[in-house]
mmCIF file as gemmi writes it, N, C-alpha and C atoms, coordinates in Angstrom:
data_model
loop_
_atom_site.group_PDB
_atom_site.id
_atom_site.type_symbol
_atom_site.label_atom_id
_atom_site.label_alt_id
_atom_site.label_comp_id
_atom_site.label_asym_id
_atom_site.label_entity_id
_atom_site.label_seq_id
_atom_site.pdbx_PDB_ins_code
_atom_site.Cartn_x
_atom_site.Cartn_y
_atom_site.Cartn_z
_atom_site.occupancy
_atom_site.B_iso_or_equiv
_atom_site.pdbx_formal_charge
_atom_site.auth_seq_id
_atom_site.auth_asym_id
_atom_site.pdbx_PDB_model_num
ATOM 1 N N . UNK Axp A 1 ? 0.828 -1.185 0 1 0 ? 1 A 1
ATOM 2 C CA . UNK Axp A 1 ? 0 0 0 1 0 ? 1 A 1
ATOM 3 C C . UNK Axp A 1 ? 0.868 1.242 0 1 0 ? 1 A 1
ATOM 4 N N . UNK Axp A 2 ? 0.521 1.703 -1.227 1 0 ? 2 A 1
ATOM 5 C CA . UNK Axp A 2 ? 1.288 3.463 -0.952 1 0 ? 2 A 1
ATOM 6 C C . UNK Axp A 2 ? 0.575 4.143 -0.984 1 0 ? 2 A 1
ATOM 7 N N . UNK Axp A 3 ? 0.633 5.238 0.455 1 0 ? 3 A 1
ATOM 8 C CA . UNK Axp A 3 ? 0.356 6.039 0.648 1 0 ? 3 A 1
ATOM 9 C C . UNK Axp A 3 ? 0.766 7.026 -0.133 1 0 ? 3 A 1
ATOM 10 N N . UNK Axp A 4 ? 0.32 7.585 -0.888 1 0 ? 4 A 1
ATOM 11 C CA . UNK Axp A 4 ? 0.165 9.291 -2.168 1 0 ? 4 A 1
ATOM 12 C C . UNK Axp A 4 ? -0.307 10.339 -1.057 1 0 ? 4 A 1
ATOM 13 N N . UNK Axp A 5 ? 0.77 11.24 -1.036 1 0 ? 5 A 1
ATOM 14 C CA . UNK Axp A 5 ? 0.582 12.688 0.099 1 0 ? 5 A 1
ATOM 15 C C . UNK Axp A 5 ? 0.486 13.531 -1.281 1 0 ? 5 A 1
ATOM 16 N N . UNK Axp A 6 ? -0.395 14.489 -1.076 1 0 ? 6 A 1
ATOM 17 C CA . UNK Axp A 6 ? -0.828 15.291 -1.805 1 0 ? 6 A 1
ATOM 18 C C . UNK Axp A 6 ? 0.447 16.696 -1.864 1 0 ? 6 A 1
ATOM 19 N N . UNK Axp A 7 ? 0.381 17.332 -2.852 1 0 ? 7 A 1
ATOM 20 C CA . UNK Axp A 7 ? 1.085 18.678 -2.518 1 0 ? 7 A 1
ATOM 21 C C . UNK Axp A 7 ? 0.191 19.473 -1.791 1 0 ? 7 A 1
ATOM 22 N N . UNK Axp A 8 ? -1.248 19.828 -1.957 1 0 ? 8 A 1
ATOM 23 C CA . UNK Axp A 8 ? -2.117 20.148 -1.085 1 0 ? 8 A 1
ATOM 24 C C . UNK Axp A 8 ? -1.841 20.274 0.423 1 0 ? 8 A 1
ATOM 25 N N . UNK Axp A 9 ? -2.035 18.7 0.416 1 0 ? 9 A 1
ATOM 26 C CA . UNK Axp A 9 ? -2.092 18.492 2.121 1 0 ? 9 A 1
ATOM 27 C C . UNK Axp A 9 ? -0.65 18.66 2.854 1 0 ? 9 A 1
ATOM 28 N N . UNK Axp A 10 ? 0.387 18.534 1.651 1 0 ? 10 A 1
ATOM 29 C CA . UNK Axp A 10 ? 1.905 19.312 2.955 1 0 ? 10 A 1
ATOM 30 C C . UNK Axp A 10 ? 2.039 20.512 2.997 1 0 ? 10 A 1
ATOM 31 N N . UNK Axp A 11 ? 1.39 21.324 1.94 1 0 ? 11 A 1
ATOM 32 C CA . UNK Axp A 11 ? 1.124 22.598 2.138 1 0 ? 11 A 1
ATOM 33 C C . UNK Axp A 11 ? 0.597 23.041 3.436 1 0 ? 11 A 1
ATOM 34 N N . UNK Axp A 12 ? -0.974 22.236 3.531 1 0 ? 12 A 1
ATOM 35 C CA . UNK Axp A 12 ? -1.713 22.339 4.381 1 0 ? 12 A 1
ATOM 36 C C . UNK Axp A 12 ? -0.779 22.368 5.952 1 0 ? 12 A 1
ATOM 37 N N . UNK Axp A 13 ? -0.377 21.276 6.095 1 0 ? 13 A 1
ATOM 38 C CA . UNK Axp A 13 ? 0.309 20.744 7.2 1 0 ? 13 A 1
ATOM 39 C C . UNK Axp A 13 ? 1.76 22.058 7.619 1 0 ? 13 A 1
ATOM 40 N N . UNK Axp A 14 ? 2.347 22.342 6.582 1 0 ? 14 A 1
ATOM 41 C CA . UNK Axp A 14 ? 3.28 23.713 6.95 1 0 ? 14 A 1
ATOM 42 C C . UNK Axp A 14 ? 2.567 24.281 7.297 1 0 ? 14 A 1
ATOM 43 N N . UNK Axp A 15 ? 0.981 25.242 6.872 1 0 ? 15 A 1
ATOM 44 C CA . UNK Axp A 15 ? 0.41 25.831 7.368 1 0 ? 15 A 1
ATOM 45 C C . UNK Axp A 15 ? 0.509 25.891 8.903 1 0 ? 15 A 1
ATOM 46 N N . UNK Axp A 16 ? -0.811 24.769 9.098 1 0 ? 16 A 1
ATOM 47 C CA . UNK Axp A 16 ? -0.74 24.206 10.593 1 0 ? 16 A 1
ATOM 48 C C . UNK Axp A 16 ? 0.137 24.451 11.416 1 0 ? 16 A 1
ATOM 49 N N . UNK Axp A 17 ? 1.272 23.826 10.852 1 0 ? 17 A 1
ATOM 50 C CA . UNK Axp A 17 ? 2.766 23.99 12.122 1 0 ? 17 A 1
ATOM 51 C C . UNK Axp A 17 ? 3.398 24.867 12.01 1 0 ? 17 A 1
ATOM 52 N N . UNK Axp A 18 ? 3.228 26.385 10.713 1 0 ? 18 A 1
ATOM 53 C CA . UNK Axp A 18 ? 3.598 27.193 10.809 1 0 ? 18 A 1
ATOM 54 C C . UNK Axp A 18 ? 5.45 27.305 10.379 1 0 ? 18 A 1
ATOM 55 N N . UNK Axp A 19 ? 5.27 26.505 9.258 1 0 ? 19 A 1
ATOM 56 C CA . UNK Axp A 19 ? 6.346 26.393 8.876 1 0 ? 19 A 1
ATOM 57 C C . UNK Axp A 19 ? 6.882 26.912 7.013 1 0 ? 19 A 1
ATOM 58 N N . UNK Axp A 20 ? 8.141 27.41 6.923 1 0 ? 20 A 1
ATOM 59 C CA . UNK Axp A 20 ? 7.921 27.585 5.51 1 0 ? 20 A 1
ATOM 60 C C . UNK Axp A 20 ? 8.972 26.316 4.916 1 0 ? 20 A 1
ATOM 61 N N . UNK Axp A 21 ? 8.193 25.948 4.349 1 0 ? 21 A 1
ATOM 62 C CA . UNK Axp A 21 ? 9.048 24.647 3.338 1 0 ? 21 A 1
ATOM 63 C C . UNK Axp A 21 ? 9.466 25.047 2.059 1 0 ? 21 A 1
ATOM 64 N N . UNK Axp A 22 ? 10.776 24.637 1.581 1 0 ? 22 A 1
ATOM 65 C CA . UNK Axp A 22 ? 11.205 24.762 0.202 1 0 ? 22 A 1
ATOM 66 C C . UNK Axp A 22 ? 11.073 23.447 -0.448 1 0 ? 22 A 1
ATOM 67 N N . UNK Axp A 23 ? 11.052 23.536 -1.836 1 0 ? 23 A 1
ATOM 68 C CA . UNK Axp A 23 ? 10.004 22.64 -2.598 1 0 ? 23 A 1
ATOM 69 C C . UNK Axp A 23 ? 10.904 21.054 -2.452 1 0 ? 23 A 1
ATOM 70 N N . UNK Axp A 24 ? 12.167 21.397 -2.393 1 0 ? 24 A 1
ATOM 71 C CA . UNK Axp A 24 ? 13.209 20.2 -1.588 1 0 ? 24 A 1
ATOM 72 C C . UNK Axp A 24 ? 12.596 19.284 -0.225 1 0 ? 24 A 1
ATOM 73 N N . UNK Axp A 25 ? 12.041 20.487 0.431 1 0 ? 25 A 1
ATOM 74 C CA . UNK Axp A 25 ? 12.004 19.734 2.084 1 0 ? 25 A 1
ATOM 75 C C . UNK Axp A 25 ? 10.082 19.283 1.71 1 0 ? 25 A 1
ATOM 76 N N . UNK Axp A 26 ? 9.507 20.212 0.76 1 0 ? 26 A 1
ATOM 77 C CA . UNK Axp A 26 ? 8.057 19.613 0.401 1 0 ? 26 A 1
ATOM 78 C C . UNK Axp A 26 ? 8.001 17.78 0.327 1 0 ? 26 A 1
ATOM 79 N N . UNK Axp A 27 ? 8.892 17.986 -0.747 1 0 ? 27 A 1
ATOM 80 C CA . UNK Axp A 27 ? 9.7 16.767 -1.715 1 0 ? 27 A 1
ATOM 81 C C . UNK Axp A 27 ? 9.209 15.486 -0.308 1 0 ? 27 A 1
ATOM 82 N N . UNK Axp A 28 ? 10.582 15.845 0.346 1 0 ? 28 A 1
ATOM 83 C CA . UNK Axp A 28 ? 11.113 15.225 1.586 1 0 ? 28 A 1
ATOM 84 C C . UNK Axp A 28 ? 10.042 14.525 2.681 1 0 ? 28 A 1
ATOM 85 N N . UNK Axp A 29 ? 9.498 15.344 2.866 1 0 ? 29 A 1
ATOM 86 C CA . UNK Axp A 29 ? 8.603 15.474 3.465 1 0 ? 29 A 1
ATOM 87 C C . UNK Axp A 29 ? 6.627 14.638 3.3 1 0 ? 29 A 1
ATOM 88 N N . UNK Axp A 30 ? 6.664 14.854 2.071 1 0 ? 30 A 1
ATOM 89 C CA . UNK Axp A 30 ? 5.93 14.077 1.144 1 0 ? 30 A 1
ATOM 90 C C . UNK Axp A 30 ? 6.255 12.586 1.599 1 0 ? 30 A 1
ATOM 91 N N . UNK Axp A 31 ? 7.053 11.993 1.115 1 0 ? 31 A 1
ATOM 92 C CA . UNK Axp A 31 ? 8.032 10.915 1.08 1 0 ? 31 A 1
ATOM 93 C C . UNK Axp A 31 ? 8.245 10.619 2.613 1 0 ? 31 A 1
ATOM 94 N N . UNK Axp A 32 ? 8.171 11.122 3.424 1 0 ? 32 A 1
ATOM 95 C CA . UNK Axp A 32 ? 8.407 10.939 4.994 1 0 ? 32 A 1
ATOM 96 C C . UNK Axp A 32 ? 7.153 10.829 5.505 1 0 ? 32 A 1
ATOM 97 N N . UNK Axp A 33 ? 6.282 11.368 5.227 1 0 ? 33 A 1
ATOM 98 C CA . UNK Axp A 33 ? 4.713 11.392 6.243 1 0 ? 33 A 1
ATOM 99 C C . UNK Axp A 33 ? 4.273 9.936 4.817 1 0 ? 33 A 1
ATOM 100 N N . UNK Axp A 34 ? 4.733 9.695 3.61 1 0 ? 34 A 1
ATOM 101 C CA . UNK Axp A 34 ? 4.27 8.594 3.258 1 0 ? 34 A 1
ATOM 102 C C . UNK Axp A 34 ? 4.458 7.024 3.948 1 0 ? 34 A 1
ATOM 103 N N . UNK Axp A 35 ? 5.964 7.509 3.766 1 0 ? 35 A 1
ATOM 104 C CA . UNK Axp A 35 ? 6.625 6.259 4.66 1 0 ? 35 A 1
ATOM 105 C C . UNK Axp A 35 ? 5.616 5.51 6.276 1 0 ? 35 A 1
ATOM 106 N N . UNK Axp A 36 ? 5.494 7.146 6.92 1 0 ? 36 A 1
ATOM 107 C CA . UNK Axp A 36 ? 4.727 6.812 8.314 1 0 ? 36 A 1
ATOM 108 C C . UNK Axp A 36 ? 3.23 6.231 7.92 1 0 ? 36 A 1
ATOM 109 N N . UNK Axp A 37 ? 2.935 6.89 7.015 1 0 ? 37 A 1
ATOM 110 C CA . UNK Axp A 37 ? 1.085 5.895 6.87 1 0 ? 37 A 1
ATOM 111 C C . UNK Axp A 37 ? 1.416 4.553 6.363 1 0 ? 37 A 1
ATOM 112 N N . UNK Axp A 38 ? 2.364 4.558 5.575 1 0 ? 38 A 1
ATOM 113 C CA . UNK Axp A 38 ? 2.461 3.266 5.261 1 0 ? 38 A 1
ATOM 114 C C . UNK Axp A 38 ? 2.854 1.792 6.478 1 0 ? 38 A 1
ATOM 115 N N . UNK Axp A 39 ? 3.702 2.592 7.627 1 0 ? 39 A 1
ATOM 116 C CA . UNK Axp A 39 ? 4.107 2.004 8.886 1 0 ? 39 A 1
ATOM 117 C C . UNK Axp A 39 ? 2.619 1.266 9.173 1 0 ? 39 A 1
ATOM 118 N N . UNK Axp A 40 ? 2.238 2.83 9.703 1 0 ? 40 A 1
ATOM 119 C CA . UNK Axp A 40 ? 0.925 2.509 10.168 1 0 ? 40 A 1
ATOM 120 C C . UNK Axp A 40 ? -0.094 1.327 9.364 1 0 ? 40 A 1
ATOM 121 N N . UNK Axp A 41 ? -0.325 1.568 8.256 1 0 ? 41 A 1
ATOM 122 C CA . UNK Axp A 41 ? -0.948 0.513 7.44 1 0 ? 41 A 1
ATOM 123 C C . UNK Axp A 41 ? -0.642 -0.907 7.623 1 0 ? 41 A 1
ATOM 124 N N . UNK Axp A 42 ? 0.952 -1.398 8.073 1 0 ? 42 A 1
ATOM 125 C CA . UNK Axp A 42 ? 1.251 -2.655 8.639 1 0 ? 42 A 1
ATOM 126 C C . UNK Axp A 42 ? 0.738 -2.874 9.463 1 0 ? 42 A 1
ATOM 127 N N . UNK Axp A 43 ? 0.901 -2.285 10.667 1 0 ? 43 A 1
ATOM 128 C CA . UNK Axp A 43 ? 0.318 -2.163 11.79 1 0 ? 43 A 1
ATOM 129 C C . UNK Axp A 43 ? -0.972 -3.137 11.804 1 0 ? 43 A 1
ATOM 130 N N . UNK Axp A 44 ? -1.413 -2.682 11.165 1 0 ? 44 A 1
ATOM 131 C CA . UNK Axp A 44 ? -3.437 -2.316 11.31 1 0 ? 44 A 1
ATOM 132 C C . UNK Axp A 44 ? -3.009 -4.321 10.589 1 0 ? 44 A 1
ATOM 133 N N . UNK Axp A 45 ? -2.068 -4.604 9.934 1 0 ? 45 A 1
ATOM 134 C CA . UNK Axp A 45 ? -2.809 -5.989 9.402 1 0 ? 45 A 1
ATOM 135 C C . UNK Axp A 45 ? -2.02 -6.925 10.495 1 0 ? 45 A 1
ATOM 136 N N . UNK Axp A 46 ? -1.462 -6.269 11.562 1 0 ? 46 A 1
ATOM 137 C CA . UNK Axp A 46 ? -1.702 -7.457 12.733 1 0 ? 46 A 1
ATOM 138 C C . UNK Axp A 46 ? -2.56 -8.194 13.08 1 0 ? 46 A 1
ATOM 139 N N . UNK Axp A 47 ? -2.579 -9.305 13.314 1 0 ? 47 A 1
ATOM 140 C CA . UNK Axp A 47 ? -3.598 -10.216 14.526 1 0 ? 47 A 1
ATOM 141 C C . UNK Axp A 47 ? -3.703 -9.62 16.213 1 0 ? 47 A 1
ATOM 142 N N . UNK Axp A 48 ? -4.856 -8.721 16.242 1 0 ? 48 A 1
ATOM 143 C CA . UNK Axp A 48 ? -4.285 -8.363 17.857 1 0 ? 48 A 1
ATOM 144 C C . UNK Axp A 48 ? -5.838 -9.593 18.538 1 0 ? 48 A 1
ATOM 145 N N . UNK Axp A 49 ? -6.424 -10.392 17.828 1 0 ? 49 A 1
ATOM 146 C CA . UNK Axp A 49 ? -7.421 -11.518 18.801 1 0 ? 49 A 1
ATOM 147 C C . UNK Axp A 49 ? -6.719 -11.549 19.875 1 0 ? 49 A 1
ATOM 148 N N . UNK Axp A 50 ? -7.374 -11.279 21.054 1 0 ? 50 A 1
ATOM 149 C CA . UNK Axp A 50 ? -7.37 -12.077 21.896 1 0 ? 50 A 1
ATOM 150 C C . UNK Axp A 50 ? -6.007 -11.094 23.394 1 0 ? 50 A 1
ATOM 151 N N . UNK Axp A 51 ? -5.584 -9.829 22.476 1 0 ? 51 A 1
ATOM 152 C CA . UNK Axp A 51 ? -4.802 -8.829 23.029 1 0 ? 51 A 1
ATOM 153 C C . UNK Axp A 51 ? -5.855 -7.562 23.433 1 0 ? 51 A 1
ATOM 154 N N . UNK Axp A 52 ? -5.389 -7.897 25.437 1 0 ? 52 A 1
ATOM 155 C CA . UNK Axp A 52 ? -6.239 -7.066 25.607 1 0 ? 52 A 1
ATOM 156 C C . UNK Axp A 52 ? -5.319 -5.373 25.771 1 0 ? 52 A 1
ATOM 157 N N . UNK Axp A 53 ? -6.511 -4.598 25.462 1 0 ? 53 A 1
ATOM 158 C CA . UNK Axp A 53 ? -6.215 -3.175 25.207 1 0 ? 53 A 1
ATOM 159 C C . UNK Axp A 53 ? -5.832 -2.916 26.155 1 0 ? 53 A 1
ATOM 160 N N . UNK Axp A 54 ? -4.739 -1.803 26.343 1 0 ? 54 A 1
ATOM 161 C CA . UNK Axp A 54 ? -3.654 -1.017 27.705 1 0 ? 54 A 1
ATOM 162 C C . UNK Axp A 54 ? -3.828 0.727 27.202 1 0 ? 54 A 1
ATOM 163 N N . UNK Axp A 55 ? -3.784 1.206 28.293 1 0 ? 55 A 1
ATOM 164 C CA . UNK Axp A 55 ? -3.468 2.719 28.171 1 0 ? 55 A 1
ATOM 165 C C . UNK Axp A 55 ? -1.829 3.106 28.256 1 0 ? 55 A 1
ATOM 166 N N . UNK Axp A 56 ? -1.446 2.073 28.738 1 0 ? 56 A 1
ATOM 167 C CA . UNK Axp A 56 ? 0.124 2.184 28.603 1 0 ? 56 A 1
ATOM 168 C C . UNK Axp A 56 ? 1.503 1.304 29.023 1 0 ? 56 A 1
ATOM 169 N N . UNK Axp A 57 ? 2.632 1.167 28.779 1 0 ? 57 A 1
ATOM 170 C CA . UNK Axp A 57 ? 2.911 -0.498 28.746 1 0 ? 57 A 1
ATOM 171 C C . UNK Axp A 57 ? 3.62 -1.1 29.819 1 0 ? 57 A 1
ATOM 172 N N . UNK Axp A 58 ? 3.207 -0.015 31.371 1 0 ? 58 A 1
ATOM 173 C CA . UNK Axp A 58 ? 3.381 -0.121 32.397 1 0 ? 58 A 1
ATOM 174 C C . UNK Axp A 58 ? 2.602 -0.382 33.337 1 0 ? 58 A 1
ATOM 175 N N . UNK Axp A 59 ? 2.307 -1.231 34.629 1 0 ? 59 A 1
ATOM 176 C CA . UNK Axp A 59 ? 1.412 -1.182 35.336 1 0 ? 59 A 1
ATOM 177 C C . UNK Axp A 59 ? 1.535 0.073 35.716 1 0 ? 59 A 1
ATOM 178 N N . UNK Axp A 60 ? 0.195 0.838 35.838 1 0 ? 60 A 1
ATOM 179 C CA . UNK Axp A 60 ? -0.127 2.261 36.626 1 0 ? 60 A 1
ATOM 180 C C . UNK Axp A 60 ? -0.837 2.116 37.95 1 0 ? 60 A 1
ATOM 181 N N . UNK Axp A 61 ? -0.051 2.713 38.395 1 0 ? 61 A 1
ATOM 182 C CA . UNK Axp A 61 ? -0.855 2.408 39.918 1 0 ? 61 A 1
ATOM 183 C C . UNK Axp A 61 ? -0.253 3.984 40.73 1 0 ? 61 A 1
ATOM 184 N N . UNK Axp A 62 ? -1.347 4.748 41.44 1 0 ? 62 A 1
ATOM 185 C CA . UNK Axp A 62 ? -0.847 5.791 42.587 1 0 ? 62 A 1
ATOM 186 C C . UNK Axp A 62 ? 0.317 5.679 43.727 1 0 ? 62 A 1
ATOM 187 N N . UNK Axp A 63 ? 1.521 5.935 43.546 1 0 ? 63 A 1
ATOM 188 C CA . UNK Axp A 63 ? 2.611 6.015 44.119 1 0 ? 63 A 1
ATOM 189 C C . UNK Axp A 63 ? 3.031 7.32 45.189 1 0 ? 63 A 1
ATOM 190 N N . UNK Axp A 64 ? 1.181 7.463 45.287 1 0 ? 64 A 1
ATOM 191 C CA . UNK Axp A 64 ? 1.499 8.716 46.587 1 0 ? 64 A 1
ATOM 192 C C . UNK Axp A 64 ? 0.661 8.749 47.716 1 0 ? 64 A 1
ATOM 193 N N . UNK Axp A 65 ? 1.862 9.149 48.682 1 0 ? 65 A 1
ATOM 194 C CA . UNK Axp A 65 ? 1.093 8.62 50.429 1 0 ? 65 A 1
ATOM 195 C C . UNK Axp A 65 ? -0.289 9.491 50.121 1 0 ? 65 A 1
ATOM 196 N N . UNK Axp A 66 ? -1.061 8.853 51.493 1 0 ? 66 A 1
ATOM 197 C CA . UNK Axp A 66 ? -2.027 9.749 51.74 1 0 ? 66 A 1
ATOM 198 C C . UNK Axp A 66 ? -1.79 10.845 52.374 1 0 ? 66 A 1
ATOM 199 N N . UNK Axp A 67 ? -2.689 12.067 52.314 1 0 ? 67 A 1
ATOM 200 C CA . UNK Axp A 67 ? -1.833 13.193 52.565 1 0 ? 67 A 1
ATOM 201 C C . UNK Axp A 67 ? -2.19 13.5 53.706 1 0 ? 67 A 1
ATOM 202 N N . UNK Axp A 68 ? -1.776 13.412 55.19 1 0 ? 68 A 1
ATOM 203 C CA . UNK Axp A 68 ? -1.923 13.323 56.498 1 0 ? 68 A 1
ATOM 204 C C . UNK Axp A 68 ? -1.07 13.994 57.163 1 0 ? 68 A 1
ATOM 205 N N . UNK Axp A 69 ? -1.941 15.396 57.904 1 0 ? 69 A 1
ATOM 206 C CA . UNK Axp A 69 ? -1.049 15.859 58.84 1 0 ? 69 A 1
ATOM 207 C C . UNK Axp A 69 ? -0.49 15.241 59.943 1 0 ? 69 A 1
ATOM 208 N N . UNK Axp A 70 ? 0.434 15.641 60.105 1 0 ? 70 A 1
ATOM 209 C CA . UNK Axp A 70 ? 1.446 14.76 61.136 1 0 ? 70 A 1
ATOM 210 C C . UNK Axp A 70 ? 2.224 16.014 62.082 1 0 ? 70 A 1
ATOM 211 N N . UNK Axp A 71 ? 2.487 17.355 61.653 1 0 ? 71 A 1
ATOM 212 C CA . UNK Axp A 71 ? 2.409 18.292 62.639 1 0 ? 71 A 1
ATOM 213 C C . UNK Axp A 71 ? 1.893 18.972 63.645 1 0 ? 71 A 1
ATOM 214 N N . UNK Axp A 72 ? 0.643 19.261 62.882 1 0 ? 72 A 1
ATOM 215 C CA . UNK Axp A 72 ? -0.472 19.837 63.785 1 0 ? 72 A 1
ATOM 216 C C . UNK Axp A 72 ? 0.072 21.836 63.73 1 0 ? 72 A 1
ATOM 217 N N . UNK Axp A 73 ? -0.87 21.928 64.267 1 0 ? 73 A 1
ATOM 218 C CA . UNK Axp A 73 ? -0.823 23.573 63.985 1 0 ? 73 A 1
ATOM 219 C C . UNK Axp A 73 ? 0.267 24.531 65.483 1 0 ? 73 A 1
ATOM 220 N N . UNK Axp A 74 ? 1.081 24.718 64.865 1 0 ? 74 A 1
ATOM 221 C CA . UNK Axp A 74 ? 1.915 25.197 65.478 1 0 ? 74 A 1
ATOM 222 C C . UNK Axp A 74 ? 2.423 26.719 65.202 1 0 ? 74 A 1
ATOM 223 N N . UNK Axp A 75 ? 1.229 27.629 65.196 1 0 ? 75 A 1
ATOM 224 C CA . UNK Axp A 75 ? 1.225 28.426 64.877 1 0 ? 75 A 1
ATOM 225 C C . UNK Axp A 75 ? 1.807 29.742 65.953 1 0 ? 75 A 1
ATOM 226 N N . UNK Axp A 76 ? 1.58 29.531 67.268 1 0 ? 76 A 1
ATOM 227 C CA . UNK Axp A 76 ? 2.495 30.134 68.523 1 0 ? 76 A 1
ATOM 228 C C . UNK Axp A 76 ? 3.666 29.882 68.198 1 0 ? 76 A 1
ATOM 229 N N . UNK Axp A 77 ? 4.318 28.618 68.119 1 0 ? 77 A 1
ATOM 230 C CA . UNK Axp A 77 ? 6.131 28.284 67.944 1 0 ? 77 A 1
ATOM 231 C C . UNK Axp A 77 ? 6.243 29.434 66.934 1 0 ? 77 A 1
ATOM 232 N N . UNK Axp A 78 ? 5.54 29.181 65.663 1 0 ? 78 A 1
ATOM 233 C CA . UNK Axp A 78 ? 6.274 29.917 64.3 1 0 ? 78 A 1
ATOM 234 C C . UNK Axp A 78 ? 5.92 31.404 65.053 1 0 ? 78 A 1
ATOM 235 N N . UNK Axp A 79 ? 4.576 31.883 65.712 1 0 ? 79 A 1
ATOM 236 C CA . UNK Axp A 79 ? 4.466 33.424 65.823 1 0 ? 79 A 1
ATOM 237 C C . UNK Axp A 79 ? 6.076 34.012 67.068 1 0 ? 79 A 1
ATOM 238 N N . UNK Axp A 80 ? 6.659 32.994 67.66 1 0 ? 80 A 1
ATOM 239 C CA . UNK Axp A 80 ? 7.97 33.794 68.078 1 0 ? 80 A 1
ATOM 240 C C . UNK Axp A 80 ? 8.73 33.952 67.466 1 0 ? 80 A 1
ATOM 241 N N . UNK Axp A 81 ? 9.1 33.458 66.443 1 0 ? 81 A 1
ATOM 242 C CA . UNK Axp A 81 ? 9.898 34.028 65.822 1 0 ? 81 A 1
ATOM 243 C C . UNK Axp A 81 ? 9.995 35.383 65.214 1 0 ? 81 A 1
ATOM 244 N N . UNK Axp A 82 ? 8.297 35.872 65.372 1 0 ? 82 A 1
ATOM 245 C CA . UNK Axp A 82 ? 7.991 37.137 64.217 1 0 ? 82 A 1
ATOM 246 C C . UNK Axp A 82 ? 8.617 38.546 64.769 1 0 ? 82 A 1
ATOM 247 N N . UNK Axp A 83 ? 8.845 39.427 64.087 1 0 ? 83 A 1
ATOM 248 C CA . UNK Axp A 83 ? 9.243 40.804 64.477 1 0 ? 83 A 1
ATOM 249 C C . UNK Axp A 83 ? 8.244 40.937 64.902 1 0 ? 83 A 1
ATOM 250 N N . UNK Axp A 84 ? 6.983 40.646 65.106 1 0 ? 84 A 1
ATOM 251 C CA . UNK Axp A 84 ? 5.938 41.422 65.614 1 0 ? 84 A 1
ATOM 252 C C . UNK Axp A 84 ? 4.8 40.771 65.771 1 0 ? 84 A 1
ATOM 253 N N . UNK Axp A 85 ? 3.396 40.288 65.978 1 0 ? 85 A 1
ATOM 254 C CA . UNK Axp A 85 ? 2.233 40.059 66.473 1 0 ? 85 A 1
ATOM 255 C C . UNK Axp A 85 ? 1.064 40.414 66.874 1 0 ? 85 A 1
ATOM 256 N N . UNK Axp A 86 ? -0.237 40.309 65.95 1 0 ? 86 A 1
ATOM 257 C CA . UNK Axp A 86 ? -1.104 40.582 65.989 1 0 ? 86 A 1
ATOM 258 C C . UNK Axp A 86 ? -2.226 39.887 65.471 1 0 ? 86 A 1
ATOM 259 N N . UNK Axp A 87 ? -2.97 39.341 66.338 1 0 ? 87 A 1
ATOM 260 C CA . UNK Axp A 87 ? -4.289 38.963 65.626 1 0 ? 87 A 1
ATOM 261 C C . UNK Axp A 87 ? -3.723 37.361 65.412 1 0 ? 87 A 1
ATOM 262 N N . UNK Axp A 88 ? -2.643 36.479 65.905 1 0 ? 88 A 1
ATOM 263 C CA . UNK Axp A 88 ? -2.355 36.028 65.486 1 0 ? 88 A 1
ATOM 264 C C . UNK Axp A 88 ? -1.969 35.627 63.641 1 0 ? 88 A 1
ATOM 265 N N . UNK Axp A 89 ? -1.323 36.763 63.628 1 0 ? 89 A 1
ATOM 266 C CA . UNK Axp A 89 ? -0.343 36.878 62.217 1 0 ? 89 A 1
ATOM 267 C C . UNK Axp A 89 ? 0.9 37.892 62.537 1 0 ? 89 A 1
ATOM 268 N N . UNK Axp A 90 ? 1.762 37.7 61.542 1 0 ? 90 A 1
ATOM 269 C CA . UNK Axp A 90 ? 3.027 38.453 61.2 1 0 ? 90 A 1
ATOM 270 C C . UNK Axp A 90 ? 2.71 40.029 61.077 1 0 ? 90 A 1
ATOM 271 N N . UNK Axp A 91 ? 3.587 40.721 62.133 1 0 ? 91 A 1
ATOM 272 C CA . UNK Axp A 91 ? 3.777 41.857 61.692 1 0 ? 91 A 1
ATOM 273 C C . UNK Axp A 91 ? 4.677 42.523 61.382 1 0 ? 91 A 1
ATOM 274 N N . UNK Axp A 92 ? 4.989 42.993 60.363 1 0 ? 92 A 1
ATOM 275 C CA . UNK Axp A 92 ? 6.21 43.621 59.567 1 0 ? 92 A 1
ATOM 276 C C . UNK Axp A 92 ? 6.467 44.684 59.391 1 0 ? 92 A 1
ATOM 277 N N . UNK Axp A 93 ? 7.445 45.234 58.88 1 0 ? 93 A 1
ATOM 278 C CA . UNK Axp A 93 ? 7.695 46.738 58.494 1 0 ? 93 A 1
ATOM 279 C C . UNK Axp A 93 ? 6.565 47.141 56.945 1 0 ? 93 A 1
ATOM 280 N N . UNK Axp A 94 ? 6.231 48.304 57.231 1 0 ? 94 A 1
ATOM 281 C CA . UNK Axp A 94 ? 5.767 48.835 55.822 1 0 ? 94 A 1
ATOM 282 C C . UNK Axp A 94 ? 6.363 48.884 54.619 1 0 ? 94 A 1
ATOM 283 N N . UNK Axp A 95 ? 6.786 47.629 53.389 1 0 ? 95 A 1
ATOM 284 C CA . UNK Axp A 95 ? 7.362 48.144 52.806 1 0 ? 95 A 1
ATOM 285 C C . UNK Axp A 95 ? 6.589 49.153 50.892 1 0 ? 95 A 1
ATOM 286 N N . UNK Axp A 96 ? 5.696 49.688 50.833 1 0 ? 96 A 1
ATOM 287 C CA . UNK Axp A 96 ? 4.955 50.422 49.991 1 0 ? 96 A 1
ATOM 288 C C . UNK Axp A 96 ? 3.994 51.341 50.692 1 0 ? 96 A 1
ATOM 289 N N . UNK Axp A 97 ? 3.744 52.289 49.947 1 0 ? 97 A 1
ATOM 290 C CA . UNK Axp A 97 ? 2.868 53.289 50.531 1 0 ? 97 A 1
ATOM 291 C C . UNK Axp A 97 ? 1.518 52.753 49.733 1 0 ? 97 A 1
């Protein structure tokens, strides 16, 4: 099966990606996105009976703790450190008018 790429449609496709092609890399290019449908076209005359479908060719599984405080609110410790205190929050110098 050969895939025939149009001059049209690599036109089209520079468009799209915003590219300017010279009639060399058109050429090229033609001949390269043919090659790939044609890949693809093998592909498709596999036997996949009996292969079940994957989203990807790794088991996926959540690899993150649950998210559990373990400090607790220690908001007095951190307020000594502050230049200043109020309302329980930071008080600072003015820096903008």
């Amino acid at each position: 099966m050969a895939n025939v790429i149009s001059d049209e449609t690599i036109e089209y496709v520079g468009i799209l990606a915003k590219l300017e092609l010279s009639e060399e890399e058109k050429e090229a290019a033609k001949k390269d996105m043919g090659r790939m449908l044609d890949y693809i076209d093998k592909l498709s005359e596999l036997d996949t009976t009996g292969v079940e479908p994957m989203s990807h060719v790794f088991p996926v599984q959540n690899v993150f703790r649950e998210d559990v405080v373990t400090n607790g609110d220690e908001s007095e410790q951190t307020l000594t450190n502050a230049p200043g205190e109020k309302d329980n929050m930071f008080v600072v110098p003015k820096t903008f008018d």
